[in-house]
C-alpha positions as CSV (number, residue, x, y, z in Angstrom):
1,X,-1.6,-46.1,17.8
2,X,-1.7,-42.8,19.0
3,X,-3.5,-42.2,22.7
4,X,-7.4,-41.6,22.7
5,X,-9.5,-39.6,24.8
6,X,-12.8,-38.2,25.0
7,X,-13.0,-35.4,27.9
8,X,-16.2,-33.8,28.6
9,X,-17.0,-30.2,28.5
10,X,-19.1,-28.1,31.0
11,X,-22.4,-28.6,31.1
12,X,-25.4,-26.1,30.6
13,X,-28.8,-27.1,31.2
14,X,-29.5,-30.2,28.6
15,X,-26.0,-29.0,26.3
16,X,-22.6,-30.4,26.5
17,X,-19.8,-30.9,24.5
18,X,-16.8,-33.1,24.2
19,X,-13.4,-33.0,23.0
20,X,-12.0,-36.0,21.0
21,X,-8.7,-35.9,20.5
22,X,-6.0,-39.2,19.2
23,X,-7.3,-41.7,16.5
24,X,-10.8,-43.0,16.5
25,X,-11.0,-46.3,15.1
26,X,-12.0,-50.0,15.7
27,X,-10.5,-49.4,18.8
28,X,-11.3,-46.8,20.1
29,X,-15.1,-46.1,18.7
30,X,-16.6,-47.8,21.8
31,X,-15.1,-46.0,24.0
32,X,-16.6,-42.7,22.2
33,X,-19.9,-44.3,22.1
34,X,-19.8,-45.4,25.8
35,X,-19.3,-41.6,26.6
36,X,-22.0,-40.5,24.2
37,X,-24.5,-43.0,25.9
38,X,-23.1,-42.0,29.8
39,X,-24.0,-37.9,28.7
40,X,-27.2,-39.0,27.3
41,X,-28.3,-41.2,30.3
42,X,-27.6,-38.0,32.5
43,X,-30.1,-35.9,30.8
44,X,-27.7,-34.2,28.1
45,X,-30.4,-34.0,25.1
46,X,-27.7,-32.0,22.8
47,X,-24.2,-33.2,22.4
48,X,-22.1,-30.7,20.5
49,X,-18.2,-32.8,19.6
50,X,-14.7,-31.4,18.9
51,X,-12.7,-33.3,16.6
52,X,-10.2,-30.4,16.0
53,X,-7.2,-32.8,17.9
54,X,-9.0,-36.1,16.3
55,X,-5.7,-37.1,14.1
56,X,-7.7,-39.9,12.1
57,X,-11.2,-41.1,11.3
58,X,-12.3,-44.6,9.8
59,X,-15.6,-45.9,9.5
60,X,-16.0,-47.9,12.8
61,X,-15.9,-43.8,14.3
62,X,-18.0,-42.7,11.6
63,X,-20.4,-44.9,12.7
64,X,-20.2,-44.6,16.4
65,X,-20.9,-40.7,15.8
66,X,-23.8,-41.5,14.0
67,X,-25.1,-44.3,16.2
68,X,-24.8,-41.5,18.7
69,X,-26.7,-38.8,16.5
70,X,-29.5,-41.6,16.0
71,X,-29.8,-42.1,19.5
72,X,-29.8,-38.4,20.5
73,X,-32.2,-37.5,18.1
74,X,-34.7,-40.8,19.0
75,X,-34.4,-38.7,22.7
76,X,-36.0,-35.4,20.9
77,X,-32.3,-34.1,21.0
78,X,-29.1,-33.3,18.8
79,X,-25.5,-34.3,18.2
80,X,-23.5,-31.8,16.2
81,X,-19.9,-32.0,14.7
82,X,-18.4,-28.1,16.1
83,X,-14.4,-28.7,14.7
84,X,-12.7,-30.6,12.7
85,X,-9.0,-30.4,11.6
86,X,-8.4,-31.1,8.3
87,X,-7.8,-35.0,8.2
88,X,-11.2,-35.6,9.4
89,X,-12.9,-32.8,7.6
90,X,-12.2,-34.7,4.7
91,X,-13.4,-37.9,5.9
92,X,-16.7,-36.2,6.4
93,X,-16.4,-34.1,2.9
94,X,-16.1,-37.3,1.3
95,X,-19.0,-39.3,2.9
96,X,-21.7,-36.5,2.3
97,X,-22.5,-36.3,6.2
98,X,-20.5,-32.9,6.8
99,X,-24.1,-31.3,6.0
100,X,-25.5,-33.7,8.7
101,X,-22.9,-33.8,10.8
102,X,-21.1,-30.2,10.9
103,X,-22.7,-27.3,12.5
104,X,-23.1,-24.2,10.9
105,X,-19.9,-22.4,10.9
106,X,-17.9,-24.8,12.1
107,X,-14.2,-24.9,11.5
């Protein structure tokens, strides 16, 4: 397994971003959706997340970035997908949700 971690960027106003970077799988998803809940609990309302050092991507992390989208966006706010290297770029390609998920121009 390689090491997982999920560092917060700075803030500005109700934005913030964060930077995952390892493998986010079965075990690591909850700890990405523990630091998605912790930002939104402190009044972030729109998440923006780097995956461009995110080396793999199954469906338990698929879903705990959407769970975290849903919540956001049940909060009147936003999470957005900035980069993605190529492993996960596919990953999101290949499940439709890089049109949800991606913002626009992202890498």
């Amino acid at each position: 397994m390689t090491d997982f971690s999920v560092t917060p960027g700075e803030r500005s106003g109700d934005r913030q971003g964060l930077a995952v970077a390892g493998e986010l799988d079965l075990v690591s998803a909850l700890r990405l959706e523990m630091a998605i809940d912790a930002t939104a609990d402190a009044g972030v309302r729109h998440l923006s997340i780097d995956l461009s050092e995110t080396t793999f991507l199954d469906s338990t992390g698929l879903a705990a970035i959407m769970e975290g989208r849903r919540r956001l966006t049940a909060r009147g706010g936003s999470l957005v997908v900035t980069e993605a290297g190529p492993n996960v770029r596919r990953v999101l390609e290949l499940t439709g949700l890089d049109g949800l998920l991606m913002a626009p121009g992202a890498r």
